[in-house]
N, C-alpha and C positions, 0 to 999 in steps of 0.2 A: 582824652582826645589829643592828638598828637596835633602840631603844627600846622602840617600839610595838609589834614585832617580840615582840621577849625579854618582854615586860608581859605577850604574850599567848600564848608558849609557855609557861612557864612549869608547869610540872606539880605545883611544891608548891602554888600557889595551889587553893585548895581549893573557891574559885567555878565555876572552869574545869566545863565539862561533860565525863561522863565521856570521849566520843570527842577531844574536846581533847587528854587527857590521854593518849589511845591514840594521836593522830597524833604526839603529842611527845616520846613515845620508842618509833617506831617504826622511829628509823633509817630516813626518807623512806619511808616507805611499805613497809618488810619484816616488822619484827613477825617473828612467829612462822610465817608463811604457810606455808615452807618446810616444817617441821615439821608443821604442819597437814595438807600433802597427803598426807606419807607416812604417817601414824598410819591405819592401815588397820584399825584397830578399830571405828572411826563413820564414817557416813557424812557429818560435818557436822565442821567447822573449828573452832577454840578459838572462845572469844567476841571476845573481841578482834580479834579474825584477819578477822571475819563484816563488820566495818565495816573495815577497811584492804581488803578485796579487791574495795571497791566503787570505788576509785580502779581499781582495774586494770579494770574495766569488769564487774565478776560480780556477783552477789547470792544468795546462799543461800536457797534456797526449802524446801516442805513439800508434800507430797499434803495437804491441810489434810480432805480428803474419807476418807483414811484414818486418821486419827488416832485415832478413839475406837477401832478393832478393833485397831490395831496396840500402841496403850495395853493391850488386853486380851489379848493375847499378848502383853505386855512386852517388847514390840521399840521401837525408838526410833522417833522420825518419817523419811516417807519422806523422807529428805533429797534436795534434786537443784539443781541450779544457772542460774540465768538467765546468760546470755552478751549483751551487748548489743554492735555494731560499730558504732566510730565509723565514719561517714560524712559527711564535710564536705559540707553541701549537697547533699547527697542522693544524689552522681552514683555512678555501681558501672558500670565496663566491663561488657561480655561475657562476656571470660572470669573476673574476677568473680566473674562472677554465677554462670555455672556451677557453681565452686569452690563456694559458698556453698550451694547448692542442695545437692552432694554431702556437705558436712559436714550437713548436715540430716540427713540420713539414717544418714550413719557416725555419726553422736556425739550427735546428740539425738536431739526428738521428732518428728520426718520433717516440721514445718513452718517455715518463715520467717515471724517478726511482723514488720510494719513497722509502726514504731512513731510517735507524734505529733511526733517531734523528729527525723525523716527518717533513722532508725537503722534496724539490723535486729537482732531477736531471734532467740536459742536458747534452747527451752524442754527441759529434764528433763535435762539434764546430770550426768552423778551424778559423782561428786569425783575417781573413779580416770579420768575423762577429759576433766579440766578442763583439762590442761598440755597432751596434744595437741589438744585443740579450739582453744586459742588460739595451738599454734604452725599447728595448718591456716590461721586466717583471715590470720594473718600473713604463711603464704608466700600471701597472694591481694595481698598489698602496704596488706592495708587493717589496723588494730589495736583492740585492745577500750581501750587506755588512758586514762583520764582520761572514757569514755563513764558513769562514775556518777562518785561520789565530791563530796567540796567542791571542785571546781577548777569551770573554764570546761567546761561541756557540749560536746555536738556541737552546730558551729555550723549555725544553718540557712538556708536560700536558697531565693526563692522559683523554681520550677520550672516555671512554666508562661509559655509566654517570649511568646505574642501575638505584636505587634509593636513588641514595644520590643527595637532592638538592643545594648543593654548587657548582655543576658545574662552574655555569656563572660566578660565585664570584673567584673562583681559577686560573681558564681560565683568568679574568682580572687580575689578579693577575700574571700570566706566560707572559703578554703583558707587563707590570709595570716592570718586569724586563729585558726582553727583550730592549724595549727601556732606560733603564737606563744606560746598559750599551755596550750602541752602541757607537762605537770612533765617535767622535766628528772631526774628520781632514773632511775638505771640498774637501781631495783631491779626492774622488768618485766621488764629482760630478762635479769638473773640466775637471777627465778622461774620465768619460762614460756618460756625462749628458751636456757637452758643457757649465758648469757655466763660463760669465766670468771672466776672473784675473784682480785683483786693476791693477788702471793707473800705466803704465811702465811693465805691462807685466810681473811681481811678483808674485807668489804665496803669499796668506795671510800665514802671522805668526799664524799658527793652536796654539792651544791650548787642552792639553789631560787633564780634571781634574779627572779622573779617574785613567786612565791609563798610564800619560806621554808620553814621547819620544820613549821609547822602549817597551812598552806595556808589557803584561805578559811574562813572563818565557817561556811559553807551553799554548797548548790551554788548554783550560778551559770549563766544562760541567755542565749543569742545568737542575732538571728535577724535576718536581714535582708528586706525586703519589697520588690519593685519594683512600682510602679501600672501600671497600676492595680489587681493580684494582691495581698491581702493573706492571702495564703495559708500564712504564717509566724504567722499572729497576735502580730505585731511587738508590738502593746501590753504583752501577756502577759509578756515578757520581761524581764528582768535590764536588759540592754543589748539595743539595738537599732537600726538603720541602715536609713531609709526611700531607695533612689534615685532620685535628682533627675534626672532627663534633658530634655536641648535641642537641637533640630534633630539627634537621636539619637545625642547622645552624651552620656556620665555627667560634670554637672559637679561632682557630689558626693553629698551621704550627708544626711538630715534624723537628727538624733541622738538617741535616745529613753531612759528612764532609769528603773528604780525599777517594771518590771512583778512581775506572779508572781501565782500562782493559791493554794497550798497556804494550808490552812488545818485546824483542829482545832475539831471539833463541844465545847461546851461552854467554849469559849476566847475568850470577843472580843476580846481582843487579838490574835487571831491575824485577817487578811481577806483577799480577793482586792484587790490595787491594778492599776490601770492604769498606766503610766509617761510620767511627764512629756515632754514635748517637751525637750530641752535646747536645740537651736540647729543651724543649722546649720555644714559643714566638706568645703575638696575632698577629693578623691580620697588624695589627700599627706599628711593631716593627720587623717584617720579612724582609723589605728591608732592615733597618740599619744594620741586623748584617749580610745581605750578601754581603753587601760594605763592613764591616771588614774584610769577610774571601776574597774576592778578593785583598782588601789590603794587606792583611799579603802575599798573593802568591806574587804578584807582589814584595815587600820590599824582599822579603826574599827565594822565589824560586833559583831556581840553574840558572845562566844564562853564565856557559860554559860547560855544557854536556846535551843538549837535549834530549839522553836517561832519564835523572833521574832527568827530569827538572819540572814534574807534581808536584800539591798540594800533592796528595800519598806520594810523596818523601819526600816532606818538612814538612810536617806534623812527617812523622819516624826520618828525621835527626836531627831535632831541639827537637822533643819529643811533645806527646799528649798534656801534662800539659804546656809547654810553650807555645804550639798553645792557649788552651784554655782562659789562662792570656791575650795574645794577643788578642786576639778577644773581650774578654769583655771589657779592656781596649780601645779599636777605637770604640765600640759601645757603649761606655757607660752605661751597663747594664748586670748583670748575668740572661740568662734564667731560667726558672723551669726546673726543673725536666721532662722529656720525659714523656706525656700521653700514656695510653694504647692503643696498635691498633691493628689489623691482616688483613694480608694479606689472600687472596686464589690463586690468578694465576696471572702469566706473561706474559696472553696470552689474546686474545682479544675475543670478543662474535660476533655470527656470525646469520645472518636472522635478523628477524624483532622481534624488541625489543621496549615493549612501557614504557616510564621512567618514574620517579618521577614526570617529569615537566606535565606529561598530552600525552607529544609529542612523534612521533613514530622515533626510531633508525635503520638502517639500515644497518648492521655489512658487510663487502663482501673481501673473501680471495682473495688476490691478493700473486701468489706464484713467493717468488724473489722479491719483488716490481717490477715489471717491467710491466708496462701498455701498451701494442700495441692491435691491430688487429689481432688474430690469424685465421685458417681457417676455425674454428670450436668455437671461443669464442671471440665474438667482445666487447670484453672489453672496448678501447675507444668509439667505437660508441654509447654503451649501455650508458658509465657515459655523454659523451655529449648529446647525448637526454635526461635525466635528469636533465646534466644543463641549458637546452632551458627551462624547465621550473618548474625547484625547486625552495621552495620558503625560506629554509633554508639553511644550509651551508653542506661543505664536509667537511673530519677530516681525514687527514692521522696518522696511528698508528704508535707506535714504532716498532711492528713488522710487519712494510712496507704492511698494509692494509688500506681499507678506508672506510669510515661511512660515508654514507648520513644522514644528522643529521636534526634533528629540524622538521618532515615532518608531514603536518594535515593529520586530517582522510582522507576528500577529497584528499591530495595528495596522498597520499599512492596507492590509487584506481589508478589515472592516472600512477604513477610510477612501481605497482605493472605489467600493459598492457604491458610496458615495460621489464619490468625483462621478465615475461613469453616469450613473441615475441623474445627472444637473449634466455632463457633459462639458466641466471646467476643463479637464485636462488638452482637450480642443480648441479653450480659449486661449490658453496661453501658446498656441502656434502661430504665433502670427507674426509678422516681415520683423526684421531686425530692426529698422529704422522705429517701428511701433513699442519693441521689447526696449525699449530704449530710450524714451521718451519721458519728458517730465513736463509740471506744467502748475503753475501756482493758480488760486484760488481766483483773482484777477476780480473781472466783473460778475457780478452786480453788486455783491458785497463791499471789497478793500475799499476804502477811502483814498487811496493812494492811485490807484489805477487808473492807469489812462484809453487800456484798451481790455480784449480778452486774451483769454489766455485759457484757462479747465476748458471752458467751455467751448472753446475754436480749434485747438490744436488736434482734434481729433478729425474732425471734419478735413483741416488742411492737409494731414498725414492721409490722407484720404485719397486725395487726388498727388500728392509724389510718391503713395505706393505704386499708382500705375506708370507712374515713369521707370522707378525704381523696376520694376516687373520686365517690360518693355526692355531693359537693357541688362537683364539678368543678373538684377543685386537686390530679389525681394528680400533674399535670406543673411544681406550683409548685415552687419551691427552698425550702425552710425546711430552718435549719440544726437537728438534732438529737444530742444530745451525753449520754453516760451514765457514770459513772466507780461503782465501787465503796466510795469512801469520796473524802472531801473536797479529798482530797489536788491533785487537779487534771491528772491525767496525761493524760486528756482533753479538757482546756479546756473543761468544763461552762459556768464563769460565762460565759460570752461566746455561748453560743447560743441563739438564736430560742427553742429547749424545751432545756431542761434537767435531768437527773435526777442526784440525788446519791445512792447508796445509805448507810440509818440502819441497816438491817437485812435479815436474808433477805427477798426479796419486799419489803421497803417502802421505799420513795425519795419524798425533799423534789424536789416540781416547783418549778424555776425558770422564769421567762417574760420576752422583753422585752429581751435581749438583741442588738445592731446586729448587721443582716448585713454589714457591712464590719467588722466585729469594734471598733467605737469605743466600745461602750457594753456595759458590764454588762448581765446580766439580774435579775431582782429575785425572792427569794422570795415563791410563791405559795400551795401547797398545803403540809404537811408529811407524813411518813410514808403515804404512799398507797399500797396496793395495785395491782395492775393494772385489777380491776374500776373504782376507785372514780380511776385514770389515765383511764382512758377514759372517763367519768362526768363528769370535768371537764373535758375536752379537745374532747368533739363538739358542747357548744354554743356554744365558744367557734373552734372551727374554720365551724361553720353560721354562725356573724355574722362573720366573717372573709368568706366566702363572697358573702355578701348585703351586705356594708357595708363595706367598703376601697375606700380612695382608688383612683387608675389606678397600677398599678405598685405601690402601697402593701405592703411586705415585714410576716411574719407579728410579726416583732417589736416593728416601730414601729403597727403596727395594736394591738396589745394595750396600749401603752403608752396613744397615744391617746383608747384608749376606757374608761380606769382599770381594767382587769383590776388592772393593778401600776403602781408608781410609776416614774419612769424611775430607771434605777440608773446609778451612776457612768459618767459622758462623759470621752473626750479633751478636752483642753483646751488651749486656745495656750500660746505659751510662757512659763514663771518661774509658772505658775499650779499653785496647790495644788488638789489633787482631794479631793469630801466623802468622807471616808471613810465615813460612815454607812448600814453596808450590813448588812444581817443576816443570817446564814446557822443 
C-alpha cells in the first residue's frame, strides 16, 4: 500500500467521510451485503450495505409516493431496487437484448430505462430478487459491476457512425477501457454469482492494483466522442477521448480532463466544469495516460467532503499546471499539442442511415428512455421482433435512444415489414425540440429529487411544440434537457433550454447553452411554474423566429441578443476555464 494510499484509507482518521470509512473496512467491497440479503424481515439493506452495493451496480430505492400512508399504517417504506447494466459503449447483441427484455418482466417493473451514460436500467426490484436478477444479466455475458459506485463508470462511445470509418476501432477502444478498469475484488461474484470461499470459509485477501482499498474519492466518468458526433457530451466528463481521424483512419485520441455536472443548490463551492483539453496522444499511448489521470484522482481527490470530491475539484484545488506535471510524470510522456476537430451536434440521427462501412443504421427516438408497451406504440414488441432476427447489434445512445446497428440490405427489407406493421418509423417524426430531448428518472423513485422530470417533460414539450409551430420552428433541433435536482444525471447545464427542478412543479430555467455541447447555459429564470415557463419562453422563442442569423442555433441566439450571458466555453489547451457560474 503506498503512502498516499494508507493517508487515505485510514478509518481512524476522523476527517474521512463517513463512506470512506465504510469502503475501508469493507473487505473490498462485502461489508455485510451478504447478511443484508438474507435478513427477510425488511425490505431494505443495513445502512452501510446501501452504499457498498452501489459498486456492485444497485441502488436502494422508495415508492417516495407512498410514504406518508404507509407511515400511517406503520409499515416501513416501499423499499425496491434500481439495477443498472454496464454497457461498454452502448453496443447489446440480439440475444442480449432479448434476455434483457425477459428479466424486465420476471424481476422488475416490465420496463428498460436507457439511460444518459448508454446503460440500461431495472426499476422496482424488491431485495428477495436482487441475486437472481443479477445472476439473469450475467448469464446475458453482460454485468451490473462497478455501473455505480466511486470507480470508473460505464465507459461511453459515440454511436452514430456517419461516415467516419473508425467506429469499430474506437468502440474497441471504449471496451479496453472499460474492462481496465473494473475492481478486481472477487466479492461480486461470491455475493451474486455463489463463487466459492477458500477452505475455512474466508474470503480471499482481494487485491485493488488500480484502485486499492478505498477506491476513488467520487465516481468517475469516460466518454469518448468521434466528429463530427458529440453525442457523448465528452466535456461533461471526468475523462475524455475526442477521435482524431485521417484519410479514415484513427491516428489518435484529443485528451480532455476535469468535466462533471453535479452540483448542490445552496453550495458555491459545488459547480458544473467543463474539462480541459490536455493534449494530444496515438492510439498506443491513450490508456497510459488515462491510468495517470485516474491515478492522480484517486492520490489526491478530496476523501472527507463528497460534495467537492470530483476530479473538477481537484484539478482547481491543486491547479491546472500541477495536474498536468502530474500526469506526465505517471505516464511517462508529454502529449502533442491538441489536433484540430469540430463538432456539429449533441444530438443523435434518426431513420435509416447508410454508413461509411457499406452497412445500414437505424436511428429510433425513444422519449425519456423509457422502453414499455404503450396502447398505441408497441415499442418492446417492435425491438424484440427484430431481435428474433437481427443479424447486427443494438446501441443505446447518450441521449437514451437506440440504433439497430450493422443491418444488410436483405435485412433492412425484413426489418423495414416490421417498423411499418407497429408504425415506428412515424414515431420518430416528431418536432425537433422533442428529437432532442432528455430527461432523468426524477420522481417517484431518486432519493435525491426534488421535483419531475421522465415523467413531466413530455407533457411540458407539449404545449412549447405549439408555440414552436405557431412560429414556424416545429422542425428546428433545440436541445432540451430536465433533471429533478441538480445533480446532473441529464446533462441540463449544457442544453439550448434547461430545467432544474427546486421543488414540486417549480424548476430554475437555464438558457444558452452550445448545441455542440462546448458551452454552458447560464441561469435565467428561477423557481417557475409551468404557466409562468411558458410566459417566458414564447417571446423569446417569437424573436428567435423573426430575428436569427441563417442557421443561427436556439442557444447562441439567446446569448447574442443578452437574454443571458454566455456561460463557460471550451478552451485550448493548458487554459483555465472562469468558473463564475451561478446556479
Amino acid at each position: 500500500m503506498t503512502q498516499s494510499e494508507n493517508k487515505n484509507s485510514s478509518a481512524t482518521n476522523s476527517k474521512l467521510s463517513e463512506v470512506e470509512k465504510i469502503k475501508n473496512s469493507s473487505r473490498y467491497l462485502r461489508g455485510t451485503l451478504k447478511e443484508s440479503l438474507d435478513d427477510e424481515l425488511t425490505g431494505s439493506l443495513a445502512e452501510a450495505d446501501t452504499q457498498l452495493i452501489k459498486f456492485h451496480g444497485a441502488y436502494q430505492q422508495q415508492d417516495r409516493e407512498l410514504d406518508s400512508e404507509r407511515k400511517r399504517q406503520k409499515l416501513e417504506p416501499l423499499y425496491s431496487f434500481m439495477i443498472r447494466v454496464r454497457v461498454p459503449g452502448g453496443i447489446i447483441t440480439p440475444q442480449q437484448w432479448l434476455k434483457l427484455d425477459q428479466i424486465a418482466d420476471t424481476y422488475a417493473s416490465g420496463t428498460l430505462k436507457l439511460t444518459t451514460r448508454q446503460a440500461v436500467q431495472f426499476h422496482g426490484i424488491f431485495k428477495k430478487k436482487l441475486k437472481k436478477t443479477i445472476q439473469a444479466i450475467n448469464d446475458t455475458l453482460l454485468d451490473t459491476i462497478a455501473a455505480c459506485g466511486d470507480v470508473n463508470r460505464n465507459v461511453m462511445c459515440s454511436v452514430n457512425p456517419g461516415q467516419s470509418l473508425v467506429f469499430d476501432e474506437v468502440q474497441a477502444f471504449a471496451k479496453e477501457l472499460n474492462d481496465y478498469f473494473t475492481p478486481q475484488t472477487s466479492a461480486y461474484h461470491e455475493i451474486w454469482l455463489n463463487k466459492k470461499l477458500v477452505a475455512g470459509g474466508e474470503p480471499v485477501e482481494d487485491f485493488e492494483p488500480i484502485y486499492g482499498k478505498t477506491y476513488l474519492p467520487r465516481k468517475f466518468k469516460t466518454a469518448i466522442a468521434v466528429p463530427p458526433y458529440n453525442d457523448t457530451d465528452v466535456f461533461t466528463n471526468d475523462l475524455g477521448f475526442i477521435a482524431i481521424e485521417e484519410d479514415g483512419k484513427l491516428i489518435g485520441y484529443n485528451v480532455t480532463a476535469g468535466g462533471g455536472l453535479g452540483t448542490t443548490f445552496g453550495m458555491p463551492e459545488t459547480y458544473p466544469r467543463l474539462a480541459d483539453l490536455v493534449g494530444f496522444v496515438t492510439p498506443e499511448r491513450a490508456l497510459k495516460l488515462a491510468e495517470a489521470i485516474v491515478l492522480f484522482q484517486k492520490d489526491n481527490g478530496n476523501r472527507e467532503n463528497r460534495k467537492i470530491a470530483r476530479l473538477k475539484y481537484t484539478i482547481d484545488r491543486l491547479g491546472f499546471d500541477f495536474f498536468i506535471k502530474d500526469i506526465y510524470k505517471r505516464a511517462g510522456f508529454e502529449p502533442e499539442p491538441s489536433k484540430p476537430f469540430a463538432f456539429e451536434s449533441t444530438g443523435d440521427r434518426y431513420g435509416w442511415e447508410r454508413a461509411a462501412d457499406g452497412l445500414w443504421y437505424l436511428g429510433l427516438f425513444v422519449e425519456g428512455g423509457r422502453l414499455k408497451d404503450f396502447e398505441n406504440l408497441k415499442y418492446r414488441t417492435v425491438l424484440k421482433e427484430i431481435a428474433q432476427i437481427h443479424t447486427g447489434d443494438f446501441r443505446v445512445t447518450a441521449n437514451q435512444n437506440i440504433i439497430v446497428a450493422k443491418v444488410t440490405d436483405n435485412k433492412k427489407i425484413e426489418l423495414d415489414s416490421i417498423l411499418q406493421k407497429y408504425g415506428i418509423l412515424e414515431y420518430i417524426k416528431k418536432s425537433g425540440l422533442r428529437r432532442n430531448s432528455v430527461a432523468c428518472v426524477a420522481l417517484n423513485t431518486c432519493t435525491l429529487a426534488f421535483a419531475e422530470a421522465e415523467r413531466y417533460l413530455p407533457s411540458l414539450i407539449d404545449k412549447l411544440e405549439i408555440i414552436l409551430a405557431e412560429n414556424g420552428l416545429a422542425n428546428e433541433d433545440i436541445t432540451i434537457r430536465m433533471t429533478g435536482c441538480p445533480n446532473g444525471c441529464g446533462r441540463p447545464w449544457i442544453a439550448e433550454i434547461g430545467f432544474i427542478g427546486k421543488a414540486p412543479g417549480l424548476y430554475n430555467l437555464y438558457l444558452g447553452g452550445g448545441f455542440t455541447g462546448n458551452r454552458f447555459n447560464t441561469l435565467y429564470r428561477e423557481m417557475l411554474n409551468e404557466e409562468q415557463i411558458i410566459a417566458e419562453l414564447t417571446p423569446i422563442i417569437f424573436s428567435y423566429a423573426q430575428n436569427r442569423n441563417n442557421a443561427e442555433r436556439f442557444g447562441d441566439f439567446v446569448v447574442r441578443n443578452g437574454y443571458v450571458k454566455p456561460g463557460p466555453t471550451v478552451l485550448p489547451d493548458y487554459r483555465k476555464l472562469n468558473m463564475n457560474f451561478q446556479i
